[in-house]
SEVEXBA-576116 format. One line per 2 residues: number of its first residue (from 0); for each residue x, y, z of N, C-alpha, C. Coordinates in steps of 0.2 Angstrom, whole numbers, plus 5000, padded with zeros to 4 digits. Layout:
BEGIN
NUM) X:Y:Z:X:Y:Z:X:Y:Z; ...
END
This chain:
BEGIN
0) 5132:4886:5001:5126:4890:5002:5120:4885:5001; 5115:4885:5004:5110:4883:5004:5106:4884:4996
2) 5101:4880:4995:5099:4880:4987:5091:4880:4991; 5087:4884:4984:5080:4883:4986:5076:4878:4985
4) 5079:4871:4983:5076:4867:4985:5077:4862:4992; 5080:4865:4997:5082:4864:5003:5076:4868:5008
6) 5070:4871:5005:5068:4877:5009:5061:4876:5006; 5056:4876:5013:5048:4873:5013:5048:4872:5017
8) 5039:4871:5018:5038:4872:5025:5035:4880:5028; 5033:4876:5036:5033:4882:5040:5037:4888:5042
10) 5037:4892:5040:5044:4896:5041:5041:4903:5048; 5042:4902:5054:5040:4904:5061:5043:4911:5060
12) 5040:4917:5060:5043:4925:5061:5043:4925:5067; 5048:4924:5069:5051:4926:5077:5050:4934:5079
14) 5049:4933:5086:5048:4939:5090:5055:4941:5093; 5057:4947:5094:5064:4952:5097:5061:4949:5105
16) 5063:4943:5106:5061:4942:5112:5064:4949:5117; 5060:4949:5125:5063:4957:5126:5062:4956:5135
18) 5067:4961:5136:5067:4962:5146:5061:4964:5148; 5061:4961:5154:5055:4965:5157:5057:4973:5156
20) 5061:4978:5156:5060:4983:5156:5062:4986:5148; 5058:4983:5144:5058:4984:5137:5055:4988:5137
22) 5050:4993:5138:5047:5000:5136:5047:5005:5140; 5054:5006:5142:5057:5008:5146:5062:5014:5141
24) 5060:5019:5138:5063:5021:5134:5073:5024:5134; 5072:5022:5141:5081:5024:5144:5083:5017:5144
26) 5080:5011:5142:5083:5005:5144:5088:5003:5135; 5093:5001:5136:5099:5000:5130:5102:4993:5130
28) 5100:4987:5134:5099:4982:5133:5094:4975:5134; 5088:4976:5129:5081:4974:5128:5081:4968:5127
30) 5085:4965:5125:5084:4955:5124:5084:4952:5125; 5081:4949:5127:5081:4943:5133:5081:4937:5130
32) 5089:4936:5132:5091:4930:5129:5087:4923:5134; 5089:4924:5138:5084:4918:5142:5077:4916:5138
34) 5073:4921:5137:5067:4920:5133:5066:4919:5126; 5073:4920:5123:5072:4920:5116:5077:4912:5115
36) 5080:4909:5122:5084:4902:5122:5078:4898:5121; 5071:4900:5127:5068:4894:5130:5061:4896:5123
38) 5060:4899:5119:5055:4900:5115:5057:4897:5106; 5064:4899:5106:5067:4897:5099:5069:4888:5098
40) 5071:4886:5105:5072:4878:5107:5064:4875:5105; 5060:4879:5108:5052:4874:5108:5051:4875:5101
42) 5050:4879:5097:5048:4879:5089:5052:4877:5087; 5057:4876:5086:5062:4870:5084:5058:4865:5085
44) 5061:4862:5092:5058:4856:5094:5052:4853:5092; 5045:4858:5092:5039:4856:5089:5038:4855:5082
46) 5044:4857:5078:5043:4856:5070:5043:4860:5065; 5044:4865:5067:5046:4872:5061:5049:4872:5058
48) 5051:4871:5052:5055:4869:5045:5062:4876:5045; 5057:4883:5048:5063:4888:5046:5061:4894:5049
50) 5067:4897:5052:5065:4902:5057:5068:4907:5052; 5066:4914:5054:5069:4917:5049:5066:4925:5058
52) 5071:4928:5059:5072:4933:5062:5071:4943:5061; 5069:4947:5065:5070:4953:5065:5067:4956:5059
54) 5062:4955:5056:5059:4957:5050:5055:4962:5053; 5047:4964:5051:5044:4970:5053:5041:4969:5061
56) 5039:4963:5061:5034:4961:5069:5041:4958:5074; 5046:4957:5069:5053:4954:5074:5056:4962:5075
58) 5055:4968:5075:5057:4972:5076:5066:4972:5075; 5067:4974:5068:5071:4976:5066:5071:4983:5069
60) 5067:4987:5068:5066:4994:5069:5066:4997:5076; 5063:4995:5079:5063:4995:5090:5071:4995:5092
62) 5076:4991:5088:5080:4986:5091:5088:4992:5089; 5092:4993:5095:5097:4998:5093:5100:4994:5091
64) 5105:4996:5087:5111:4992:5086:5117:4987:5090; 5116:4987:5095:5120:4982:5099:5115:4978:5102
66) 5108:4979:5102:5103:4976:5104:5103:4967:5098; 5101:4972:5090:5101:4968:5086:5109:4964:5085
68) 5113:4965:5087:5118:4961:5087:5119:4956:5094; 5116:4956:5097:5113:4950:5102:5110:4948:5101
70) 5104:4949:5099:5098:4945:5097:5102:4941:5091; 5104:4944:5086:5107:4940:5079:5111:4934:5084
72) 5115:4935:5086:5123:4931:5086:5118:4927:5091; 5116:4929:5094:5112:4921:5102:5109:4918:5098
74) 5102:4920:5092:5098:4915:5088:5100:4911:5083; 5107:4914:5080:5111:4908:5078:5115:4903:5079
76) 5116:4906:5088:5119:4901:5094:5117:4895:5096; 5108:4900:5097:5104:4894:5100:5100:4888:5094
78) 5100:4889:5088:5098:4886:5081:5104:4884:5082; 5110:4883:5081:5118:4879:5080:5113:4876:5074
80) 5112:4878:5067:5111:4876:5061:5104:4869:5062; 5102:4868:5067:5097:4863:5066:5092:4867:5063
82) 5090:4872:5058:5085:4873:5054:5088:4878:5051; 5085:4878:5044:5088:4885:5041:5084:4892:5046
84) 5089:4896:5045:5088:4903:5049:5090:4909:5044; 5085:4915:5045:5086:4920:5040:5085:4925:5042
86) 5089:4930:5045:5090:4934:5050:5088:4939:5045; 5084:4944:5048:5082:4951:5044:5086:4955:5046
88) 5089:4960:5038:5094:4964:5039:5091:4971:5036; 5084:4973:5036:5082:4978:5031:5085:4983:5036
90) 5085:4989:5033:5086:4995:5036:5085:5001:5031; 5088:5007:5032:5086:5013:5029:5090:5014:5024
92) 5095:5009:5022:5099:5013:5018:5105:5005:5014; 5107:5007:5010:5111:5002:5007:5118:5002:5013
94) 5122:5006:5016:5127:5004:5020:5124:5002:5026; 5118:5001:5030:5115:5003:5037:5114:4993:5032
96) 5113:4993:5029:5111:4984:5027:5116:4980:5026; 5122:4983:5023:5130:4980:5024:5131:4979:5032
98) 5131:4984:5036:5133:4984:5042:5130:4978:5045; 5123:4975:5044:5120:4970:5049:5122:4963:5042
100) 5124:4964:5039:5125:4959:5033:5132:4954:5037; 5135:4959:5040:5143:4958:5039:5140:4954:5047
102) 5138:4956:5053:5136:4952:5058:5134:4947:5056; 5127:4946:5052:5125:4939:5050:5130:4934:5049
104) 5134:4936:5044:5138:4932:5041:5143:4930:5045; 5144:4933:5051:5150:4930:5057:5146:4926:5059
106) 5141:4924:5061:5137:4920:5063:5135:4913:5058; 5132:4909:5061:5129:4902:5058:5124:4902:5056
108) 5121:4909:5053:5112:4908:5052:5113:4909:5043; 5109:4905:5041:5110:4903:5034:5110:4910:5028
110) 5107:4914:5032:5107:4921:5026:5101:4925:5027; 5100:4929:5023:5098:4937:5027:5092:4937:5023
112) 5087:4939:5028:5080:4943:5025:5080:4950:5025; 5081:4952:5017:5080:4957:5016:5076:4962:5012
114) 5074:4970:5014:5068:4971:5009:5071:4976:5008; 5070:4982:5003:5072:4988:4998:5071:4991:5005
116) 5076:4995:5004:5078:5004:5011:5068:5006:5009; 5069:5008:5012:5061:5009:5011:5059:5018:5015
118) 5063:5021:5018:5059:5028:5019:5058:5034:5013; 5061:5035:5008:5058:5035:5001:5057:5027:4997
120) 5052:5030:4992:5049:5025:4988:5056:5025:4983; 5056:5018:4984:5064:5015:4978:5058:5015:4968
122) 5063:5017:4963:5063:5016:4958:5064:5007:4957; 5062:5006:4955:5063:4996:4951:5071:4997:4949
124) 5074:5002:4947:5080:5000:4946:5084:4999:4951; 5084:5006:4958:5086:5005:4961:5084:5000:4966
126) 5079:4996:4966:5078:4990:4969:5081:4985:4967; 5085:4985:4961:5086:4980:4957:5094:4980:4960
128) 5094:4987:4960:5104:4987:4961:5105:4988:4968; 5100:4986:4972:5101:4987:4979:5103:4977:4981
130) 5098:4973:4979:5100:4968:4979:5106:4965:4975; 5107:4967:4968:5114:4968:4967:5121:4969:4971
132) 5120:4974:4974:5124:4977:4978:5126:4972:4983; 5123:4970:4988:5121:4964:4996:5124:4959:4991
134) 5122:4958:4987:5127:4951:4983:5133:4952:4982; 5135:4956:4978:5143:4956:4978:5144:4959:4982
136) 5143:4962:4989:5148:4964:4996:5149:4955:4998; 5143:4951:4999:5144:4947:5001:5141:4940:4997
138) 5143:4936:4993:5142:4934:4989:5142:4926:4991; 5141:4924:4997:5141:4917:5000:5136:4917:5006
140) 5134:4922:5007:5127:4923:5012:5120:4924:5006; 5118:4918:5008:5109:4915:5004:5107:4922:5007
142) 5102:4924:5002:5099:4928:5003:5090:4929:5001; 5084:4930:5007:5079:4928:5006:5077:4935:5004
144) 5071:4935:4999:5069:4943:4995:5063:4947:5002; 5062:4950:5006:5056:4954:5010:5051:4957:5005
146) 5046:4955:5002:5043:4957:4999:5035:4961:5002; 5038:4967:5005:5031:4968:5007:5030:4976:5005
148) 5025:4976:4999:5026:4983:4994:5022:4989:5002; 5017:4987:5005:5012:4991:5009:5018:4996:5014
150) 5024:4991:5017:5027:4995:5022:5035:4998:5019; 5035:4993:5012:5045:4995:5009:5041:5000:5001
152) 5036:5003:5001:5034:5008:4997:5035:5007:4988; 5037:4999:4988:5040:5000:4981:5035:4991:4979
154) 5032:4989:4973:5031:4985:4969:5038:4979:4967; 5041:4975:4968:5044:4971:4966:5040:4967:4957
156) 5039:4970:4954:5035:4966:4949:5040:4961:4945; 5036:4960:4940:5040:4951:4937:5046:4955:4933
158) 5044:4960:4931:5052:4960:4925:5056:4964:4930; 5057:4965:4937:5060:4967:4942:5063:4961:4945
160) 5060:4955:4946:5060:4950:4947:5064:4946:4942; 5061:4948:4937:5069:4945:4932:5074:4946:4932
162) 5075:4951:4933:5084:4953:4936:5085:4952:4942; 5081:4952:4947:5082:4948:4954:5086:4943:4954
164) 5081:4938:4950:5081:4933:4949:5089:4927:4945; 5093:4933:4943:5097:4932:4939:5105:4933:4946
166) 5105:4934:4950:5107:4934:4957:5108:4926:4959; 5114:4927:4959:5115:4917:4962:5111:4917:4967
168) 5115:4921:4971:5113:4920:4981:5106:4922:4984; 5102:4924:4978:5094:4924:4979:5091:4918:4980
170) 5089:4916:4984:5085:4908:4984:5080:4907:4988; 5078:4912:4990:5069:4912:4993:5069:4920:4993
172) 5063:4919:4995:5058:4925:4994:5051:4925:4999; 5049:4930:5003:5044:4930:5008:5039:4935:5006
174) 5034:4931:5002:5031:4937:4999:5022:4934:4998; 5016:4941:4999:5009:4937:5000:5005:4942:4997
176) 5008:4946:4990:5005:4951:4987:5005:4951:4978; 5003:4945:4979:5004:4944:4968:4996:4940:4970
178) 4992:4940:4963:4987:4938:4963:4990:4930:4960; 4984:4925:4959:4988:4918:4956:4990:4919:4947
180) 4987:4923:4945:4990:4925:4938:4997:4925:4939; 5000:4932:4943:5004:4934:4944:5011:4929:4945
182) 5006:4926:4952:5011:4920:4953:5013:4915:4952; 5009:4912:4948:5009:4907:4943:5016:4909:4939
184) 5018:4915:4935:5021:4915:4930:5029:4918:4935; 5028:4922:4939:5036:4921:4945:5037:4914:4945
186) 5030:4909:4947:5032:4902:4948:5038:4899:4943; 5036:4901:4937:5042:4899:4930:5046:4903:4929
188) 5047:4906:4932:5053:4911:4932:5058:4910:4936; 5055:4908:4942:5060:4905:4948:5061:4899:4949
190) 5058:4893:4944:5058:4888:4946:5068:4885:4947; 5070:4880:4950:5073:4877:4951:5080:4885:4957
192) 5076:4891:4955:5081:4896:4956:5079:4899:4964; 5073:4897:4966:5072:4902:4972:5063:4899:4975
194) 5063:4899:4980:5056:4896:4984:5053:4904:4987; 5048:4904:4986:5043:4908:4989:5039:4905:4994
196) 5040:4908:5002:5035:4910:5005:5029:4912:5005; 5023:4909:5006:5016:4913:5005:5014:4916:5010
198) 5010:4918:5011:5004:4917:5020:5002:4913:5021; 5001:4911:5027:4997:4905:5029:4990:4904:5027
200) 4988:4911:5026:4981:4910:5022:4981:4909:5016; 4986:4909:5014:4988:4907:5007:4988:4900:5002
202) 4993:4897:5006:4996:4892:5008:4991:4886:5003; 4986:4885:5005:4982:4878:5001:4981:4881:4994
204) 4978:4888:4993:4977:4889:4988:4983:4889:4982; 4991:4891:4986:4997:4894:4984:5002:4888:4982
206) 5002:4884:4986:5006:4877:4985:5005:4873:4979; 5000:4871:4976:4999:4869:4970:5000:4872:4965
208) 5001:4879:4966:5004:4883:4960:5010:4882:4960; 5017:4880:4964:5023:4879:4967:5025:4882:4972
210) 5020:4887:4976:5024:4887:4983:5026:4881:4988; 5033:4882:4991:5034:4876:4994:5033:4877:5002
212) 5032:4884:5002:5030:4885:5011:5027:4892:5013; 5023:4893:5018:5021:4897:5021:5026:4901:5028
214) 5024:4908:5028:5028:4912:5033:5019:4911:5038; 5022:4912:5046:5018:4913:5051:5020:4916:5055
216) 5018:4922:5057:5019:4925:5066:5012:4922:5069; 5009:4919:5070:5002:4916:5072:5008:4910:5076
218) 5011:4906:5073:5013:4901:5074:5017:4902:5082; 5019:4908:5084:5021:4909:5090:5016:4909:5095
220) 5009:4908:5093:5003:4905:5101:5004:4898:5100; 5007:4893:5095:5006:4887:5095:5008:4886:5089
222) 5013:4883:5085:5012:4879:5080:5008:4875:5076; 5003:4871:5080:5001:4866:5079:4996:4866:5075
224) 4992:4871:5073:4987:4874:5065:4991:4874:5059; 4997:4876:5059:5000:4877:5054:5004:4870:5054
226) 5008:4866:5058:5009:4862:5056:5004:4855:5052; 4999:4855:5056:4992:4852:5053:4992:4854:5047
228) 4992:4859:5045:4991:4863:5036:4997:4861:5033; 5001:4861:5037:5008:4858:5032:5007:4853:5029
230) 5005:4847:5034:5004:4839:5034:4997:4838:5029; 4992:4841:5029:4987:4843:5025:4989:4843:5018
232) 4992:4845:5015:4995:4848:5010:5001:4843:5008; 5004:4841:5011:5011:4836:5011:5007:4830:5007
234) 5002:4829:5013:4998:4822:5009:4993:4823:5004; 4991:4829:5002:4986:4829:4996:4980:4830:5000
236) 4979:4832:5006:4972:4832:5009:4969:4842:5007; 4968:4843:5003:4965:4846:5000:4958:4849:5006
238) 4956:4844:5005:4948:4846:5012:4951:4848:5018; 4955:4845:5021:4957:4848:5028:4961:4852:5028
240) 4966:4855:5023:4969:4862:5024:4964:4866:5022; 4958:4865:5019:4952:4872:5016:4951:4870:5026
242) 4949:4869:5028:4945:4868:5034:4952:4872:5039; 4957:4871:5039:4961:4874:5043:4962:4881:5042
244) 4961:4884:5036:4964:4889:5033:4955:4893:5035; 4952:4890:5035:4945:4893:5036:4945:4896:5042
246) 4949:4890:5047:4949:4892:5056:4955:4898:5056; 4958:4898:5051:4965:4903:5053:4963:4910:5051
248) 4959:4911:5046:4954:4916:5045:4951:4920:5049; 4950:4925:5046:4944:4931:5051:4937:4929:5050
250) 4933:4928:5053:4925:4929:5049:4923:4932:5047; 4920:4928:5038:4917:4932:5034:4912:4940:5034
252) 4915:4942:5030:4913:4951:5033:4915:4954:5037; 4922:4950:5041:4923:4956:5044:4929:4962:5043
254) 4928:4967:5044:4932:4972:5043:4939:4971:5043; 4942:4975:5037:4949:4974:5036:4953:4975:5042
256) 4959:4972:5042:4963:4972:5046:4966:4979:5047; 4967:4981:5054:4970:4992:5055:4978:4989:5053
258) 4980:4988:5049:4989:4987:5048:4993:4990:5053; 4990:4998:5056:4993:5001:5063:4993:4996:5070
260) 4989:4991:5068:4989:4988:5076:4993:4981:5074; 4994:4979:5067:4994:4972:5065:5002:4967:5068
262) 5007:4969:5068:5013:4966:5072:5014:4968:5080; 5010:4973:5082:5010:4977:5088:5004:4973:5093
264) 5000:4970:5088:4996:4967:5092:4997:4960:5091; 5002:4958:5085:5001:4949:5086:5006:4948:5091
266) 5012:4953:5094:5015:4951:5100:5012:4951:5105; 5005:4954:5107:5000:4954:5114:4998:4948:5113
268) 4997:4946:5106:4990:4939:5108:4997:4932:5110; 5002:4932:5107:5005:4928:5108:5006:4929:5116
270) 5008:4933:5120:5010:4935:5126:5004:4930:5131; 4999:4931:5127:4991:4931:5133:4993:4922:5129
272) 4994:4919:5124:4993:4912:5122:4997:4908:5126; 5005:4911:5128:5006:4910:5134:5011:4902:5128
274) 5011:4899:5124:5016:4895:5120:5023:4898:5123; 5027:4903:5120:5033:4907:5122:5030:4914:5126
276) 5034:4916:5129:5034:4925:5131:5039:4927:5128; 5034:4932:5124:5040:4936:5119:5042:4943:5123
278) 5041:4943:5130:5040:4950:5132:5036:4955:5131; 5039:4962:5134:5031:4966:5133:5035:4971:5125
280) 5031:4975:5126:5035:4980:5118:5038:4985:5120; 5041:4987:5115:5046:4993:5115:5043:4997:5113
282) 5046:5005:5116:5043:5012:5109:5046:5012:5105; 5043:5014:5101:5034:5018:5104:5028:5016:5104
284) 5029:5010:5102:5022:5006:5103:5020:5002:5109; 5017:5008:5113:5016:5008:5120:5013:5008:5122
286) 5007:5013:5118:5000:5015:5122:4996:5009:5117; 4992:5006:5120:4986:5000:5117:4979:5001:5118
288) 4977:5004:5113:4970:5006:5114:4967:4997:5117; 4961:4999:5121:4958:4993:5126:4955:4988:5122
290) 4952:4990:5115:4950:4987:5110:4954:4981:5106; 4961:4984:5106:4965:4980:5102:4967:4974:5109
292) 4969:4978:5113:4972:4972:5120:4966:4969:5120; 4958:4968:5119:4954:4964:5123:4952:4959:5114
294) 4955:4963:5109:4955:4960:5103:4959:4952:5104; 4964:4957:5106:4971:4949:5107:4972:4943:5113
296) 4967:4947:5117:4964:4941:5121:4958:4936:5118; 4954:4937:5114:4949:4933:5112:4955:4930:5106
298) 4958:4934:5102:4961:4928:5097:4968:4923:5099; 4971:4924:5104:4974:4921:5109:4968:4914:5111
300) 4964:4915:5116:4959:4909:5117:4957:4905:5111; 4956:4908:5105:4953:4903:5101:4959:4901:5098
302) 4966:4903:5099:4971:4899:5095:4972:4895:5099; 4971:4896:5105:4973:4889:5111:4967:4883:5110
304) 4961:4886:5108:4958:4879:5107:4957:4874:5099; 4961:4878:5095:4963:4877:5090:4969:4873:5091
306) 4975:4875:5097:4979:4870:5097:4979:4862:5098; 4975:4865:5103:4972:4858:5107:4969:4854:5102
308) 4965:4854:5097:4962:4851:5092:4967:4848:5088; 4972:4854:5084:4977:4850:5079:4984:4846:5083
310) 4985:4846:5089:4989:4844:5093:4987:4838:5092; 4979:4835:5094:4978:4829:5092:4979:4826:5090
312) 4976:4826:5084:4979:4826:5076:4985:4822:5075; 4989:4827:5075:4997:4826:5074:4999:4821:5077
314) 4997:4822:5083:4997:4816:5087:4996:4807:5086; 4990:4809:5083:4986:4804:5079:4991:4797:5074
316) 4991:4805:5070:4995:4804:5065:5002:4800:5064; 5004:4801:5072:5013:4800:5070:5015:4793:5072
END
């Protein structure tokens, strides 16, 4: 099994790469593996540290179940272990997570991203006995924690976390919701036991406290901002990731992000950035008010000229 000090870096949320006739509500086989061969090899390729698969924006939830067993078993085909890989197994329910548990594990992909059943609000205990449970049915699949209280309705807090934490096969965590207080003291709780993913906007501030790596679905217009933030940071350049993390930003003042459009729209901007085609969406996220599509054409454009900048760079560098 993998240890969490094998695990840092960029870790790239892959898109349910999809058919043309993905929003086709009568269509029953959506993934396009050709597009998810020729998109998963170039992030690779470019330098992604760790892919991790089908989480909220990878459309666990769109994906029927012989859908998501394509996609699973081809992306740890097409990886053949050249990066760690953490396939998302959330679902509704403690058996509905065993069921995608037991695929993973047939496959090469290093272990499972997963978050509490989440259509009722879980108690802390039964969060605690849910990850429990994923462990001893399967007790040699690394297991990465999904920490996203906004859409899994429950708080993972630190004496939650402690008992997590007491879980061999826990050994990262994808999570962007603890103040530095917070995480600071997770930081001594987990050390040597489990790495946490940050945000990317996170990431310069979060590293020196002991994060080892940031999660990005941005990174599918272009890796090359976040790679630069990697290297930023690798080397102690403190100035130039505040300067990256600046460009990766929304401008100051502006309006919170609508979370109704937030993974539904980073798959258009990627499409218009034209790096991979993740395809078009599935339903029922179908209808695109014009605002958000003309939204994800201007942030697509300015990530292309942000490529271009840090491509240099990197370049420079090597």
């Amino acid at each position: 099994m993998i240890s969490s000090a094998d695990l840092g870096g960029l870790m790239a949320m892959m898109p349910a790469f999809a058919t043309d006739d993905a929003a086709d509500i009568h269509a029953t086989d959506t993934v396009s593996v050709d597009r998810l061969e020729a998109g998963l090899n170039r992030m690779i390729g470019d330098g992604a540290n760790v892919i991790a698969t089908t989480g909220s924006f990878g459309e666990f939830h769109t994906l029927l179940p012989d859908e998501y067993e394509t996609l699973v078993r081809s992306a740890a085909e097409i990886n053949d272990r050249r990066v760690p890989m953490f396939v998302g197994a959330t679902g509704l329910n403690t058996r509905d997570v065993l069921q995608k548990c037991a695929i993973v594990a047939d496959t090469g992909a290093t272990g499972v991203l997963i978050g509490v059943p989440f259509y009722f609000p879980s108690s802390p205990a039964n969060a605690i006995r849910f990850f429990q449970d994923i462990a001893e049915a399967f007790p040699s699949l690394a297991i990465m924690i999904y920490h996203n209280p906004a859409l899994h309705n429950v708080k993972l807090a630190l004496p939650v976390m402690e008992e997590i934490l007491k879980i061999p096969s826990v050994v990262a965590m994808k999570d962007s919701h603890r103040a530095p207080p917070e995480f600071m003291r997770l930081m001594e709780m987990a050390s040597g036991k489990m790495s946490v993913f940050v945000n990317q906007l996170q990431y310069a501030a979060f590293q020196p406290l002991g994060a080892p790596g940031f999660w990005s679905i941005d990174s599918w217009m272009g890796p090359w901002p976040l790679l630069a933030l990697r290297d930023a940071m690798a080397r102690g350049d403190l100035a130039r990731a505040t300067e990256l993390t600046l460009a990766l930003s929304p401008p100051v003042g502006a309006p919170p992000a609508n979370l109704s459009w937030r993974e539904t729209a980073a798959k258009i901007r990627i499409r218009y950035a034209g790096y991979v085609d993740p395809g078009p969406l599935r339903p029922p996220f179908i209808e695109i008010p014009d605002a958000v599509d003309e939204a994800a054409k201007r942030k697509a454009a300015q990530w292309k000229k942000l490529c271009d900048e840090c491509r240099a760079e990197l370049a420079a560098a090597a």
